[in-house]
Structures are given as structure tokens and as C-alpha cells.
N, C-alpha and C positions, 0 to 999 in steps of 0.2 A: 086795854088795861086788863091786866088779872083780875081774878075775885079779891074780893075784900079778906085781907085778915086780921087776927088782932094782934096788941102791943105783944101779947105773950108769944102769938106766932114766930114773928119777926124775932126778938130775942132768942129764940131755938137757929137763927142761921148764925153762924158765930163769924163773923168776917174781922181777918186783923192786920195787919201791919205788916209785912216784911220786906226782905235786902235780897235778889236776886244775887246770890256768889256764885252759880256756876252754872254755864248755858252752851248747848251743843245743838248742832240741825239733828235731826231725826227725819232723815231720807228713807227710810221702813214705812213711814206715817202713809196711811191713804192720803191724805190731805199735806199737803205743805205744813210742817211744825215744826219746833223748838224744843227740846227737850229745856226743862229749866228746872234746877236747885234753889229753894230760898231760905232764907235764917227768919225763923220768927221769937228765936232768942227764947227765953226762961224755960217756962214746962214742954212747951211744941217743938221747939228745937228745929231743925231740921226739915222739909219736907221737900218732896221733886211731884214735878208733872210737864205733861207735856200742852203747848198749847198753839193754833193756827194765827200765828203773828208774825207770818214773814213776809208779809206786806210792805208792814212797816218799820220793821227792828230785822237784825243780826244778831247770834249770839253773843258777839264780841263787844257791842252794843248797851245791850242787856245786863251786862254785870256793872253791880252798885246800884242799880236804878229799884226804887221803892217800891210795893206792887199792892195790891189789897187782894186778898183770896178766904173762901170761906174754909177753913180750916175741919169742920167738925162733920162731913162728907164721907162712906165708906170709901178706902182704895179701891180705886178702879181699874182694869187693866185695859189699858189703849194698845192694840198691837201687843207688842212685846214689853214696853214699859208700863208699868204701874204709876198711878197718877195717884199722888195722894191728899190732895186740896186742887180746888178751882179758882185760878187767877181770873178777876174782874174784867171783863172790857166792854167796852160799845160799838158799834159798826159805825165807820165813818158812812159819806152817801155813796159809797161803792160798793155798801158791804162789808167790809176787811176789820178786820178788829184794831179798834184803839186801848190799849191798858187803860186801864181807872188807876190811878195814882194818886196820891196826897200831894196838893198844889205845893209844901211847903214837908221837907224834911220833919218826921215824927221818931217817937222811941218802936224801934223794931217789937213787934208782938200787940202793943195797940189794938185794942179792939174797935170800931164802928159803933157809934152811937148818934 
């Protein structure tokens, strides 16, 4: 377990809602990844990143499917792509990443509470 933080902590990672619309391999990646575009609809709009889920997803796959990502994260540059939020996931027992998704269709931009 982490250290302990507080409520106010936790409220500074702003994690929220979006729609994966456009997803490509990224064969450049040190690692096996995805290049992925998401809608988080209103003020965020738009964001891409790249992320090691080719375990278990395809690009072709990936689109429409919901995703939770912390949105408020400096751009990063991975390689050659700029990554500008970090999609959620958890390692299955092999390791490989699982998405964190919302069990049930939400409004795109949704925040985490």
C-alpha cells in the first residue's frame, strides 16, 4: 500500500470519463502499444496517448469502448508520440494490463468520485 493521503490529495488527480474514437499499433513503442485518441467531450475535448494493451485489445477493438484516464498530467513524450493523459488499468495474474472502465455506459467527461 501507498502512504496515506488526504481527501484534498486525492481530489488534485482529476480522473474522468471518455470514448476511445481513434486507435492505431504504435510498432516504434519500446514496448508493445496502442496509440489511442479519446473524447472527453466539453472543456477537455480531445486527448491521445499511448498505452501497453496489446495483450488484450486491438486497435480496431478499442473504438467506442469507455475508458477512465487522469486527465490533468503534464504531456509526456513517449518515443515519438506525445501522450497527453494516462488511461487506467490493472494487471491481470500475468501481468498485462486490463482497462478500468465504467461497468455501465456514463456521459463522456465524468469525473471519478
Amino acid at each position: 500500500m501507498s502512504d496515506e493521503i488526504t481527501f484534498d490529495d486525492f481530489m488534485k488527480v482529476d480522473v474522468r470519463a471518455g470514448v476511445i474514437i481513434r486507435a492505431e499499433p504504435y510498432p516504434e513503442a519500446r514496448k508493445p502499444a496502442i496509440k489511442l485518441w479519446i473524447d472527453f467531450g466539453g472543456d477537455i475535448g480531445e486527448k491521445k496517448t499511448s498505452a501497453q494493451i496489446t495483450a488484450h485489445y486491438t486497435p480496431e477493438a478499442l473504438i467506442g469502448t469507455q475508458v477512465m484516464a487522469v486527465v490533468n498530467f503534464p504531456p509526456r513524450q513517449i518515443g515519438k508520440f506525445m501522450s497527453e493523459v494516462l488511461v487506467l488499468g490493472l494487471p491481470d495474474a500475468d501481468g498485462e494490463v486490463v482497462l478500468a472502465r465504467p461497468e455501465f455506459d456514463v456521459p463522456i467527461g465524468g469525473r471519478l468520485h
